[in-house]
TIKETI-562758 format. One record per residue (C-alpha): x, y, z; chain. Coordinates in steps of 0.02 Angstrom, whole numbers, plus 50000, padded with zeros to 5 digits. Layout:
N
DOBA     X     Y     Z cadena
DOBA     X     Y     Z      A
...
This chain:
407
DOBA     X     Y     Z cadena
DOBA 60059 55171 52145      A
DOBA 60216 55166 52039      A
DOBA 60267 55032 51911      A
DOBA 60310 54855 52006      A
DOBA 60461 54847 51903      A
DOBA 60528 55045 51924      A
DOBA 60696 55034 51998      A
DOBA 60704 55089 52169      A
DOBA 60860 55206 52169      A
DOBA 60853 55244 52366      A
DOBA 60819 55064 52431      A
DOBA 60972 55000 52306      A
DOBA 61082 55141 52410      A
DOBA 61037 55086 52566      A
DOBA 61071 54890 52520      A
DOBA 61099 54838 52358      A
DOBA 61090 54648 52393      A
DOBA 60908 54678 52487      A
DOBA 60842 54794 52353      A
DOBA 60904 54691 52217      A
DOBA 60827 54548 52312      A
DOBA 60664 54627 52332      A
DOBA 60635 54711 52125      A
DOBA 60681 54533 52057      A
DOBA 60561 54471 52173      A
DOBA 60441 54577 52077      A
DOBA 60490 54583 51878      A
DOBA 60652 54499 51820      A
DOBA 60657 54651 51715      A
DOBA 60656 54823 51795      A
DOBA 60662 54972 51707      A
DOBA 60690 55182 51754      A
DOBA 60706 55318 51639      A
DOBA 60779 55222 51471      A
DOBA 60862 55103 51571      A
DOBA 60838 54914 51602      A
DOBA 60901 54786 51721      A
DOBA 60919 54602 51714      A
DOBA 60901 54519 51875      A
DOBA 60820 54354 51874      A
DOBA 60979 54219 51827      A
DOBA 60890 54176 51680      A
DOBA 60854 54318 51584      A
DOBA 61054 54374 51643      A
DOBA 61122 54223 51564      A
DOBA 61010 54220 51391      A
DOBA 61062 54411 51365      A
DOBA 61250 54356 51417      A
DOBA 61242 54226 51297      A
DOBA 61153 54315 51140      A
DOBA 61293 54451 51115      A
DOBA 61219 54481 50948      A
DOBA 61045 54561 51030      A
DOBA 61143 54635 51167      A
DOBA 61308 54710 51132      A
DOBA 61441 54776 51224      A
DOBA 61496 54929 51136      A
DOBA 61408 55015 51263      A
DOBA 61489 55179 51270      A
DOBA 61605 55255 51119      A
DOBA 61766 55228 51211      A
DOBA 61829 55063 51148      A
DOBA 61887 54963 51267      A
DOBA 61981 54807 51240      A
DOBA 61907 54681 51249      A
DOBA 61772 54723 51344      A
DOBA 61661 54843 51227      A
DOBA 61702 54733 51078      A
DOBA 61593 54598 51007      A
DOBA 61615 54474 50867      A
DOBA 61746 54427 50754      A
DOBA 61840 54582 50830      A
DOBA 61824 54543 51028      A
DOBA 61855 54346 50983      A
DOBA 62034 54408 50897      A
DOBA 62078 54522 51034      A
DOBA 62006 54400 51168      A
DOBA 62149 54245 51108      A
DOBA 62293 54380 51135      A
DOBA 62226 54423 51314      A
DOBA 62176 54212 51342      A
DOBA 62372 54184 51311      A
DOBA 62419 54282 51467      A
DOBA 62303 54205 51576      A
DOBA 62332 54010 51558      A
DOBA 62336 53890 51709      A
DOBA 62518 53874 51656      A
DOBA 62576 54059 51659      A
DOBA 62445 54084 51805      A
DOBA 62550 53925 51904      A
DOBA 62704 54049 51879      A
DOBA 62624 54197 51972      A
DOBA 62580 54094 52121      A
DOBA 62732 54099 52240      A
DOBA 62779 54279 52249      A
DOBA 62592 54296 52265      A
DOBA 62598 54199 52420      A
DOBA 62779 54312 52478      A
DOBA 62675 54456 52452      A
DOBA 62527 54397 52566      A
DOBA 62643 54321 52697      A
DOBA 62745 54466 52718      A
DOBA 62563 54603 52730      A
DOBA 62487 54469 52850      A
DOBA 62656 54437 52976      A
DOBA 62645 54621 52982      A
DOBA 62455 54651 53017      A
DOBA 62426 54684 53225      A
DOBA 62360 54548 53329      A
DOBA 62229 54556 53460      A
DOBA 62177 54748 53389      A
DOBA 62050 54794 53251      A
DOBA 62129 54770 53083      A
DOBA 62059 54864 52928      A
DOBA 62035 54724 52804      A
DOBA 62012 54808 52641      A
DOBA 62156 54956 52677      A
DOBA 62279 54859 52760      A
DOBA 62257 54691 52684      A
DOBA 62153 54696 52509      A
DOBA 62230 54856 52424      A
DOBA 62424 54829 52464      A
DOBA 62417 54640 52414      A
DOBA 62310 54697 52252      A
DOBA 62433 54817 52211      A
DOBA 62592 54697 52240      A
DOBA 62519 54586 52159      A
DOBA 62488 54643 52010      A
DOBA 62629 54756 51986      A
DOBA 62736 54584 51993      A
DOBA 62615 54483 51866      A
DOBA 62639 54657 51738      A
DOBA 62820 54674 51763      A
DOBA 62816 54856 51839      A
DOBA 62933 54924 51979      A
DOBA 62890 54926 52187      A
DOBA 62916 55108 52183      A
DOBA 62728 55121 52091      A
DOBA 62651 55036 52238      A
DOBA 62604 55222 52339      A
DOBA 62558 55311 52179      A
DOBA 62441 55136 52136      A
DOBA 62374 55157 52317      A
DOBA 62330 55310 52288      A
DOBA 62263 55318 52118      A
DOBA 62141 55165 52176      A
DOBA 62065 55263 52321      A
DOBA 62055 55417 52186      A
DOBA 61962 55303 52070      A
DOBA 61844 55212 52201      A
DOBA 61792 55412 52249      A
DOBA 61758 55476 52082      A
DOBA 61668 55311 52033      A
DOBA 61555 55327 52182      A
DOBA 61530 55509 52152      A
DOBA 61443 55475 51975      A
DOBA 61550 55618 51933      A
DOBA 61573 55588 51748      A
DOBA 61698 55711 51741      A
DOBA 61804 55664 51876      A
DOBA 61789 55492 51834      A
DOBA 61875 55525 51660      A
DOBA 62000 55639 51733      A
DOBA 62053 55494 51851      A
DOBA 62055 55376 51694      A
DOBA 62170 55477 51601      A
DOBA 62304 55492 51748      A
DOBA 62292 55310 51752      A
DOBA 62322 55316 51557      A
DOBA 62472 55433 51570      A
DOBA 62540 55321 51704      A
DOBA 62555 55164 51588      A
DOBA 62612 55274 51430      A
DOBA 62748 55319 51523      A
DOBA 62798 55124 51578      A
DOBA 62782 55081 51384      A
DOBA 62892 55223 51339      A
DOBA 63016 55125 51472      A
DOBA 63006 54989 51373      A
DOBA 63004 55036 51205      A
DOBA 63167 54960 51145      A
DOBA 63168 54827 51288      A
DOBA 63174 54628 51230      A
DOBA 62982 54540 51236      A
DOBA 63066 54437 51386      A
DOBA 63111 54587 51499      A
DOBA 62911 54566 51580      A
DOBA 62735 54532 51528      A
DOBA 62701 54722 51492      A
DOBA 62856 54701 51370      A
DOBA 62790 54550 51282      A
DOBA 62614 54635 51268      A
DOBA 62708 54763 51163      A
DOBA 62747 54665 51048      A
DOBA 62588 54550 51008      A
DOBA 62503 54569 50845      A
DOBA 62307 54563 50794      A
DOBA 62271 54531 50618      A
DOBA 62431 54520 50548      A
DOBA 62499 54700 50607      A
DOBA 62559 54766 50759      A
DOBA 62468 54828 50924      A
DOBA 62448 54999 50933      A
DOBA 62489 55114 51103      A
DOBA 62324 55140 51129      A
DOBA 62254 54969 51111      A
DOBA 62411 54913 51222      A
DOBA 62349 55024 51348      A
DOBA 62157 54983 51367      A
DOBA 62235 54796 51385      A
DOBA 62327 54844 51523      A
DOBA 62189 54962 51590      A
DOBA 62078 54840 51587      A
DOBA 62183 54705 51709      A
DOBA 62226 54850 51819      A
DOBA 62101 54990 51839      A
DOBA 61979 54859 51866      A
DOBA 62073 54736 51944      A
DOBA 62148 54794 52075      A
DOBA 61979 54852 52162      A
DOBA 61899 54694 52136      A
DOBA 62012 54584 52202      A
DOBA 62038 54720 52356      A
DOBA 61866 54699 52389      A
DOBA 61831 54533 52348      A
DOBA 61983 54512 52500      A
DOBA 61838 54612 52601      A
DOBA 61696 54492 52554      A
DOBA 61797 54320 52606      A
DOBA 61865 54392 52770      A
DOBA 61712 54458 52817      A
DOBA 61618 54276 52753      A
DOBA 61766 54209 52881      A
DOBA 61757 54314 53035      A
DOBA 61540 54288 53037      A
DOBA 61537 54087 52994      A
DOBA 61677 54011 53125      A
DOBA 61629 53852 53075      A
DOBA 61658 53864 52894      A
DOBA 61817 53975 52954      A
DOBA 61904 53810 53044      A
DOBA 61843 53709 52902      A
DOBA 61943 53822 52787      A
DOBA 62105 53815 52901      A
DOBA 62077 53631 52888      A
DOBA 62101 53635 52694      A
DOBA 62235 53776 52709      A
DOBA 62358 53676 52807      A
DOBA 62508 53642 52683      A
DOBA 62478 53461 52683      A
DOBA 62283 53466 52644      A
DOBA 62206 53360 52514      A
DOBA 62305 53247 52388      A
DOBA 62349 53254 52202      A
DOBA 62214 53306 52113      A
DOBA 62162 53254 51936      A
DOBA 62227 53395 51800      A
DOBA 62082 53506 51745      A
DOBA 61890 53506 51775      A
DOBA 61729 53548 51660      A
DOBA 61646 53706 51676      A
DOBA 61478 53754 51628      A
DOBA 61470 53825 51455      A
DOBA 61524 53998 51436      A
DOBA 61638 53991 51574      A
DOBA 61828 53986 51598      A
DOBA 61872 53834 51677      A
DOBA 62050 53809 51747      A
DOBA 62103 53669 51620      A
DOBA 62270 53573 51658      A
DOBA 62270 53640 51815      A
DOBA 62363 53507 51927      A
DOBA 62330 53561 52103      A
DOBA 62319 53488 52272      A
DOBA 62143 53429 52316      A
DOBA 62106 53541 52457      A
DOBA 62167 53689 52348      A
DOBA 62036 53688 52218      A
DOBA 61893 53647 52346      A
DOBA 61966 53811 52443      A
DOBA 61946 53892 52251      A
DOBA 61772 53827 52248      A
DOBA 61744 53891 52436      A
DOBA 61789 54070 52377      A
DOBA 61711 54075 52234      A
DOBA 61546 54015 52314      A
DOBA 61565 54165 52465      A
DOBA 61583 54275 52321      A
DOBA 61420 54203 52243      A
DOBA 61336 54234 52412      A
DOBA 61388 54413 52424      A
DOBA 61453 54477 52231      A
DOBA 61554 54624 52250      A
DOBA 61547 54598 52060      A
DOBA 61373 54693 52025      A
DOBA 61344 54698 51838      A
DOBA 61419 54739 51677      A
DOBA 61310 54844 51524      A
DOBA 61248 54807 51348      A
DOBA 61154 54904 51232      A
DOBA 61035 54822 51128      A
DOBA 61033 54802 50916      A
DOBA 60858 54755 50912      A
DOBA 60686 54759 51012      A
DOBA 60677 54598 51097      A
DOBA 60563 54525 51227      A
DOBA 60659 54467 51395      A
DOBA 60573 54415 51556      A
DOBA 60407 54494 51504      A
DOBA 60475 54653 51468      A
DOBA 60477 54752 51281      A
DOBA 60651 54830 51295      A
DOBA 60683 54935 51126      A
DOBA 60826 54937 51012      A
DOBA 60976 55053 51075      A
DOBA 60909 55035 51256      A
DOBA 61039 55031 51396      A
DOBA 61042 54873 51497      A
DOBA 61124 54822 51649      A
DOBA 61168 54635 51696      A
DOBA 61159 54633 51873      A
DOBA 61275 54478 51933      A
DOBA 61214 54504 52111      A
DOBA 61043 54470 52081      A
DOBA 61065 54354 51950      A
DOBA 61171 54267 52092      A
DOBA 61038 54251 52223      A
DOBA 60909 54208 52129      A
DOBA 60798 54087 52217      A
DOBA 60738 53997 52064      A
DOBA 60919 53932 52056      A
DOBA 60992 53949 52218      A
DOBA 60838 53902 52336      A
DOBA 60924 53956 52489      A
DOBA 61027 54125 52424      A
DOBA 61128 54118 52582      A
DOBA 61148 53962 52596      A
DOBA 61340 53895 52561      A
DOBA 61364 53742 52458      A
DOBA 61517 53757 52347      A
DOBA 61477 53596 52262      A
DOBA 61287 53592 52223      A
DOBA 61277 53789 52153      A
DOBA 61443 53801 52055      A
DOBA 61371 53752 51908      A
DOBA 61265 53891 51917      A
DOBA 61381 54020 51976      A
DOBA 61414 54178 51877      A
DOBA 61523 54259 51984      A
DOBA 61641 54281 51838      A
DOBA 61506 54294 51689      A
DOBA 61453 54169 51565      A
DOBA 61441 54197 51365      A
DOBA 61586 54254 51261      A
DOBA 61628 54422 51400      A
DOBA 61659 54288 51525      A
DOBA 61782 54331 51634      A
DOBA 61960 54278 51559      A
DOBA 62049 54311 51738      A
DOBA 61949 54193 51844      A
DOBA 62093 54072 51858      A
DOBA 62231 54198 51911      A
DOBA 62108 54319 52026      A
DOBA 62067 54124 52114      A
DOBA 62233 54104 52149      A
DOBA 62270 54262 52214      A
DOBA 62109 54243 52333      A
DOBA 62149 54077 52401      A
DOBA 62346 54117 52400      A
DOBA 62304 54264 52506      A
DOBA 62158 54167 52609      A
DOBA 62288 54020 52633      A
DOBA 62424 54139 52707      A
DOBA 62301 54217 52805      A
DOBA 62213 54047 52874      A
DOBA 62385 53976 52910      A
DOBA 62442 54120 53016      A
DOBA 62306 54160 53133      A
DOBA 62212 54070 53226      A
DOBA 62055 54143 53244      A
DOBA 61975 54306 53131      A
DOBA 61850 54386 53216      A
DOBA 61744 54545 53194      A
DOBA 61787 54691 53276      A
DOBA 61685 54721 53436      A
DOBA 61744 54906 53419      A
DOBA 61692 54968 53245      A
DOBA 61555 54900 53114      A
DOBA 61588 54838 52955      A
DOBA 61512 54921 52828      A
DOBA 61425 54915 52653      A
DOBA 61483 54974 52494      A
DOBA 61369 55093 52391      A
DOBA 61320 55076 52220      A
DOBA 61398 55052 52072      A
DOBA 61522 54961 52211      A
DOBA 61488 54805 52293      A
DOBA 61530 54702 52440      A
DOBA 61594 54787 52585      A
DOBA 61673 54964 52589      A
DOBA 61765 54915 52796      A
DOBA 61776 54755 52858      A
DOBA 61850 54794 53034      A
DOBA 61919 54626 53109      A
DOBA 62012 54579 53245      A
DOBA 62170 54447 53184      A
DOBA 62232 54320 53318      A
């Protein structure tokens, strides 16, 4: 008999949320060929939070701020924080909602409706193309570059996968060389160009991971995080025509400005919203606790240290898988079960420690803009009786079709 806590590559293919479910069941810690995984909510959040043990210059391609730790990452983190206020977030949300009312009036009604193609990517890509500042006529070649990318990243195709990067890279050189003499008003890409870190200048390259990183990333996450909440939608109707309840223009009254958030995590300060708004935010965020299309982010550690029972050595690759950290029954008794309100505190949907995610606030609004819209122009999303949905496969999560029927 193998190791209990050997990862299980051809269960984790067939469903990562059931595999995942099962090897933390065994070891919090699992381990194959030089590589470790975190997957008890515990150990995830103490090696989230200790980014001296585990660091994120994972690979050497910097990326910003993502493989940086320290004083570095915090100084490059505050220029990235400024973009991503509830303030300038508040900005983006109207022609967020224009873009999801004018995909969702022209979805089909009464046939099957591909969720993730026809809804998820074109709002993902109109989206943020408005929030950067960069011109409608980039909306195909985005299309096309994200199904590129989602190929090559399920391939495990190192070479591809870099090939596809730098086409990505070439694309956004060439919108900074469009804005090269252009005033730090003209759009948020503009401005960017002109932010400085430690008293000199960003350079083209650093302005570019930036960018990479709210895009390449970005724009398949919250395309398939569109997936995950439909899908949550179309299989609980009850929770569906709760939903529509909060989504009706007139839901909910003035809420309070801001609310706490655990430590670690972004919370959505100042935000003054309508009541059943945030408690729709909370409702997303929740589904997406339930099913993470998030799956894990990587560290290397500095040292040897002990976590969850396990030796791991110094220099050792680790993952820090979010789903099963997520569904961890020692936190969430019932994994499936939805309670917005009793597991939110727990919830690292969007990561805890100093790599937490600094978009939570703007990719909530764009969910529950786009979940709104939809909620308040149907009036019932079912699953298709025709085709199946189906699952996403590693490193992916949530669900690659969502087939659903829009009335």
């Amino acid at each position: 008999m193998g190791d209990p806590c050997d990862i299980t590559s051809d269960q984790v293919w067939e469903d990562q949320r059931a595999a995942y479910d099962a090897m933390r069941s065994r070891c919090p810690v699992a381990h194959d060929d030089g590589t470790w995984m975190v997957l008890r909510h515990a150990e995830v959040v103490a090696a989230a939070t200790d980014p001296v043990t585990f660091s994120s210059a994972f690979t050497p391609r910097r990326a910003i701020p993502n493989s940086l730790d320290g004083a570095e990452h915090a100084a490059f983190r505050r220029i990235v924080d400024r973009y991503l206020t509830p303030e300038r977030v508040a900005r983006e949300e109207a022609q967020c909602r224009s873009h999801a009312a004018a995909i969702i009036d022209s979805l089909p009604r009464g046939v099957t409706v591909k969720t993730v193609a026809q809804l998820g990517v074109p709002f993902a890509v109109r989206s943020q193309s408005s929030w950067l500042g960069w011109p409608a006529e980039l909306e195909d070649e985005l299309v096309a570059w994200m199904a590129d990318n989602h190929a090559a990243t399920r391939s495990g195709d190192r070479s591809r996968t870099a090939a596809v990067a730098e086409r990505f890279d070439a694309l956004i050189h060439g919108l900074l060389d469009a804005r090269r003499d252009a005033d730090p008003g003209t759009d948020l890409t503009a401005e960017l160009m002109h932010e400085t870190v430690d008293g000199r200048p960003l350079t083209d390259e650093e302005i570019v991971s930036i960018l990479r990183n709210w895009t390449a990333g970005d724009l398949g996450s919250l395309a398939t995080s569109i997936g995950v909440v439909v899908h949550f939608l179309a299989s609980h109707p009850d929770e569906q025509e709760r939903l529509r309840q909060l989504s009706t223009p007139t839901a909910g009254r003035a809420a309070p400005a801001g609310r706490a958030a655990p430590a670690g995590r972004a919370a959505p300060a100042g935000r003054a919203a309508p009541e059943g708004a945030m408690a729709l935010e909370d409702a997303i965020e929740e589904i997406l606790r339930i099913d993470d299309p998030f799956v894990s982010n990587r560290r290397r550690t500095t040292r040897e240290v002990n976590l969850g029972g396990e030796t791991i050595p110094a220099g050792a690759r680790v993952i820090l898988n979010w789903t099963a950290a997520n569904r961890d029954p020692l936190v969430f008794p019932d994994p499936d079960a939805f309670d917005p309100a009793a597991h939110a505190p727990d919830n690292l949907v969007f990561g805890i420690g100093p790599h937490v995610c600094p978009g939570r606030a703007l990719t909530l609004m764009e969910l529950r803009v786009v979940t709104e819209e939809l909620l308040r122009r149907t009036t019932a999303i079912t699953l298709s009786p025709e085709r199946p949905t189906v699952r996403e496969t590693p490193p992916v999560g949530g669900w690659a079709r969502v087939p659903v029927v829009l009335r």
